[in-house]
N, C-alpha and C positions, 0 to 999 in steps of 0.2 A: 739459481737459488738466490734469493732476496736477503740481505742485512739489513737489519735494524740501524739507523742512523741517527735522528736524533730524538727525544722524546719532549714535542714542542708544549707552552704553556704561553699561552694571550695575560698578559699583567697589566693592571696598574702599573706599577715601577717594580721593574726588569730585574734593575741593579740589585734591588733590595730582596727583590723572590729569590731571585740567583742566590746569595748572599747566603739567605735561610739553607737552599736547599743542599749548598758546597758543606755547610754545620753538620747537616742530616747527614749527608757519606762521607764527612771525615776529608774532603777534596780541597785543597788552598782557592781561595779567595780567586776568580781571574776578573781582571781588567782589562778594556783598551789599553795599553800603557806601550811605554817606548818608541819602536822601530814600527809597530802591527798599525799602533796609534797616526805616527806620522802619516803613514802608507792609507788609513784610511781617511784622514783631513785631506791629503794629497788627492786624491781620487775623488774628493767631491764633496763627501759628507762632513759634516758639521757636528760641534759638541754636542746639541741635541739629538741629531741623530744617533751616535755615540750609549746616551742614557738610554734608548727606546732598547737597548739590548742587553742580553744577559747569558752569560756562560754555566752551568756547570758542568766539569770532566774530569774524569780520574784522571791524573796523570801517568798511571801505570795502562791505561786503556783494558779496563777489566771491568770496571765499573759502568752503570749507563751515563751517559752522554744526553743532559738534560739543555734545552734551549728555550731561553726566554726573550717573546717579544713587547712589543706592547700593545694593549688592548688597545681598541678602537669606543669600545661599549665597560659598561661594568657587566659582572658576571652575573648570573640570576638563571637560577634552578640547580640543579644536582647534577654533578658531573656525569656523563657516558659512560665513561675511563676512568679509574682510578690504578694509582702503587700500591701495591703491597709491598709493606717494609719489611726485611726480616731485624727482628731486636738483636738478632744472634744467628748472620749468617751461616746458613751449614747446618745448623739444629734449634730444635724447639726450645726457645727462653723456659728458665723456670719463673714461677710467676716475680720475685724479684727480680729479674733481671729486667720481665718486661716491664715493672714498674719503675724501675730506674731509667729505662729507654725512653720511658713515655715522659717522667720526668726534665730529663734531657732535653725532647723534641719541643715540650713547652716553654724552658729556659730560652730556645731559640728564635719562638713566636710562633709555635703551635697550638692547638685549641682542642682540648679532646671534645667529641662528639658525643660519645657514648662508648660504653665497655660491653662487649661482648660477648656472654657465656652461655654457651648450649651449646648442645649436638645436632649436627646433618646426617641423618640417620645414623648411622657406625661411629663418627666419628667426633670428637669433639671438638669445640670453638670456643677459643679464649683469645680473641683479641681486643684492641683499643680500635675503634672507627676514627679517625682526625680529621682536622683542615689545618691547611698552612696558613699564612699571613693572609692569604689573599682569596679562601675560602675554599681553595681547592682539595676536595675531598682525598683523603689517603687512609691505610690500614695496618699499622704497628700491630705487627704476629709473632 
């Protein structure tokens, strides 16, 4: 059986999507830095190299394991894939909480798309649609 390993994203700059997305689940900041750093000047790569990448990960390893590189192209058209966020892991946000979530996610350089209210047959739909810094579509539920 197969594991999920990392959930890849093509950026403009790496550093800064990473950065956004560490805000979004609450995960510390990660760097090149120290020993990881040296080890990889040592081996080859260069400070530029270095920037074309981008970390986020829980540290408790519970969370998804997000990895960013850098784009070759700019991005254009509407993502395949998108996250579902939950505003309130475990349970349905009341509608302030998502609005506080969604306030949050713009504080960090989110963009709401549009709000979401209707039913799918039985069931109903209140979400926020977003993009991150970098256009990449996602869905605060």
């Amino acid at each position: 059986m197969a594991g999920l390993g990392n959930i890849t994203f093509y950026a403009n700059d790496p550093v800064a999507l990473a950065r956004f997305w560490c805000g979004v689940f609450g995960y510390p900041e990660q760097r090149f830095e120290g020993e990881l750093k040296a080890e990889l000047l040592a081996s080859g790569l260069t400070e530029d190299d270095l920037n074309k990448r981008g970390l986020a990960e829980d540290p408790a390893g519970e969370g998804p394991r997000l990895f960013f590189h850098h784009a070759s192209e700019e991005k254009s058209g509407r993502n395949r894939i998108h996250l579902d966020i939950g505003a309130t892991p475990g349970r349905a946000p009341t509608n302030e909480e998502l609005e506080a979530e969604k306030d949050r996610l713009v504080a960090l350089g989110a963009s709401v798309v549009r709000l979401v209210d209707q039913s799918w047959g039985p069931w109903p739909e209140h979400y926020y649609q977003m993009a991150d810094p970098e256009g990449n579509e996602f869905c605060l539920q």
